[in-house]
N, C-alpha and C positions, 0 to 999 in steps of 0.2 A: 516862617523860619527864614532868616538872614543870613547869606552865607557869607562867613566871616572871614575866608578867604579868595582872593582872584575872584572878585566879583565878577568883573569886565567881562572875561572869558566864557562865562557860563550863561547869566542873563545881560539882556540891554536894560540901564536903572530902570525905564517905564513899565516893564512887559510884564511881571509877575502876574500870575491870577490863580487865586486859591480853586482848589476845585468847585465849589458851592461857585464861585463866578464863570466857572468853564461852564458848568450845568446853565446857568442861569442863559447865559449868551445864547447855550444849544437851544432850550426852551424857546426864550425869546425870539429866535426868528421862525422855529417849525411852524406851519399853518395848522398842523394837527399834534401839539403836545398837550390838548387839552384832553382828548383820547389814550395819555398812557397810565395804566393802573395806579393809582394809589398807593400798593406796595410799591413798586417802582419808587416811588418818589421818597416815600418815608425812607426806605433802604438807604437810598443815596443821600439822605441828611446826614447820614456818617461818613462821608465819600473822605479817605487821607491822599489822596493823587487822583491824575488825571489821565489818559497817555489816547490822543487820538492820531487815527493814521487814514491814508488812503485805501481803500478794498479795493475799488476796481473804477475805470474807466471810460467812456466812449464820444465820441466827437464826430460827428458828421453832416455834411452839408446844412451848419446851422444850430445844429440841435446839439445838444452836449445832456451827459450824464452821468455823476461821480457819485459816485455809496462812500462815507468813509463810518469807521468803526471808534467810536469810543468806548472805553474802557475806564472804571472807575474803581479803585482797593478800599474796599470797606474796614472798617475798624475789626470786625469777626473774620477779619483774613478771607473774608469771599471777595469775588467780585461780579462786578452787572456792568455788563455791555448792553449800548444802546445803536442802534444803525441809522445814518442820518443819508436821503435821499435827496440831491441835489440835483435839480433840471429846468428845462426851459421848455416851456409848450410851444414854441414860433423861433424861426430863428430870428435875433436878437431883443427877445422879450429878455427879462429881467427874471433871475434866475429864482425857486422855488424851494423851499426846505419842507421835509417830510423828516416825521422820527418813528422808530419802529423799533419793539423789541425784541423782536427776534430776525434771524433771516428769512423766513415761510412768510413773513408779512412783506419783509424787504421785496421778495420775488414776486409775491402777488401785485405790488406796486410797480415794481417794474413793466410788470408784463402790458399793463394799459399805455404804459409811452410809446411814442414813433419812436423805438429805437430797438436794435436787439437787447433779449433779456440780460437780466446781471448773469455774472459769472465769478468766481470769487478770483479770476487771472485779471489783469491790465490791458485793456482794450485797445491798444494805441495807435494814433491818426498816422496814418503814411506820409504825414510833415513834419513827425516828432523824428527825433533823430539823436538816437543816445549816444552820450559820448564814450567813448571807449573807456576801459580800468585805469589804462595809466594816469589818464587827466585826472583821476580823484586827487592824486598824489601831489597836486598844486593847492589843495585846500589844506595841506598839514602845514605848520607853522616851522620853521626851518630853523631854531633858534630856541635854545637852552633844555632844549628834549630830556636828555638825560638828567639833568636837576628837576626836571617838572617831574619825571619819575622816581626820583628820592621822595622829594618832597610828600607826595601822593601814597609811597606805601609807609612813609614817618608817621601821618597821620591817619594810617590805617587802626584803629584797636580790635578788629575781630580776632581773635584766636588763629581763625583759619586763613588769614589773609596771606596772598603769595610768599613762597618761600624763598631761601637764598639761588636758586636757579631763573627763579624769574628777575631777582632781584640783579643777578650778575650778566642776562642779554640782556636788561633795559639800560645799562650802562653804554651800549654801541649806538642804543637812539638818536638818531640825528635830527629827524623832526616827529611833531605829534599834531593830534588835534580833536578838540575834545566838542561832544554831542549828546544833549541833554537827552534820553530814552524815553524817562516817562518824569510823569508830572512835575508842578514849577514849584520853588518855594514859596512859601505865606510871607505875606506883608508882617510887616515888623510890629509885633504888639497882638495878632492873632492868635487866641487860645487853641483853637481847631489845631490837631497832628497833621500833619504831612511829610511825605517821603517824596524825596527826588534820587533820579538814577541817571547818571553820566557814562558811557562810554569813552576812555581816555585809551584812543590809535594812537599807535609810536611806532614808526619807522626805522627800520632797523638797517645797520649801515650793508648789510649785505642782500638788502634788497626784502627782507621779510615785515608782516605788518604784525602785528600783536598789539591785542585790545586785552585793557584794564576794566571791569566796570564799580564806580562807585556810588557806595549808598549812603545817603543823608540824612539823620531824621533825628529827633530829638526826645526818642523814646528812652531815655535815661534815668536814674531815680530823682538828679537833682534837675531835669528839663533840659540841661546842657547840652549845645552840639555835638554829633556824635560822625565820626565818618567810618565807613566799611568797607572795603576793596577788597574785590574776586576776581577768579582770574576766566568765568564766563556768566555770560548772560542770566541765565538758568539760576546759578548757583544766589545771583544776587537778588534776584527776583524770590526765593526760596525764602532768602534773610526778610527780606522785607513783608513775606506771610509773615514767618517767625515772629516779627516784630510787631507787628497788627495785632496777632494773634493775643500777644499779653495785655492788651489793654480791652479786650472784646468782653 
């Protein structure tokens, strides 16, 4: 799916990758995807998004070890998560993929590495050094905020999208900036569904942040673009079962 607006903003032209290529990638480097069930696999021929993240952490004298968590939305509105285990047996050998589908296998994997076990918190090295809240606030775009906020609930069509309260603080926005949540859109000409979801922050002139989040997909009668904006997270992730759900 193409998104027919503000490309720029959202992807870089190269980066798309349908979920079937997110999978392939993860496959592709695990040393053991040969080991994951069958249903697994068949499930995930239906995969409409992608959304992986970091779980947890650890770094020491050499050795390193990251879990992250992918997440795939099935066309029957379920989903299958996969755990992918990232490490190094030496310090600097060349780093290792493992896949797991549950966490009971994640921890059993962990538990044979020189490192302490997983934990589902952030491990972080005594050299990492977070930067404080206010610095986020240099990553917002400082420049036409409150039109990107018309614009965005103009092309809102859900029923339940923000009302005239949301509509009347997003008029003092002075900056915003927007981050894609979960999965990427389909290359142009791809039959496969897919859903993407945006988080659009806007900065409000008296110091407040308020997040939009919007959903993309092209489950429509005639195929056509569709956008849907809520006013959290939760609520849009619900829309996008919803919208799974009718074609299951």
């Amino acid at each position: 799916m193409s998104v027919p607006y503000e490309t720029a903003a959202y992807e870089p032209p190269d980066s798309p990758e349908s979920p079937e290529e997110q999978l392939a990638r993860l496959l592709g480097r695990a040393l053991n995807s040969f080991e994951l069930p069958d249903e697994t696999i068949r499930r995930l021929d239906c995969a409409l998004a992608h959304d992986g993240s970091l779980h947890s952490a650890h770094h020491s004298a050499g050795l390193h070890r990251e879990t992250y968590r992918h997440t795939w939305l099935l066309a029957d509105a379920s989903a299958v998560t996969l755990w992918e285990l990232v490490h190094n047996t030496a310090p600097g050998s060349e780093p290792q993929h493992e896949i797991y589908v549950d966490e009971e296998e994640l921890r059993t994997a962990t538990a044979r590495l020189p490192l302490p076990p997983d934990t589902p918190d952030f491990e972080l090295p005594v050299t990492v050094q977070v930067s404080p809240t206010p610095a986020l606030r240099q990553l917002y775009v400082r420049e036409g905020s409150a039109d990107h906020a018309r614009r965005l609930l103009r092309r809102a069509e859900n029923p339940d999208r923000p009302g005239p309260e949301t509509t009347a603080l997003l008029t003092t926005a002075c900056a915003h900036r927007i981050t894609q949540a979960f999965g990427r859109p389909a290359r142009a000409g791809r039959q496969a569904l897919c859903f993407s979801l945006y988080e659009h922050a806007f900065l409000l002139d008296d110091g407040v942040e308020l997040s939009l989040w919007e959903v993309e997909h092209t489950l429509t009668p005639d195929g056509r673009h569709m956008c849907e904006v809520y006013t959290s997270e939760d609520a849009a992730r619900d829309a996008m079962e919803r919208r799974a759900a009718q074609v299951s």
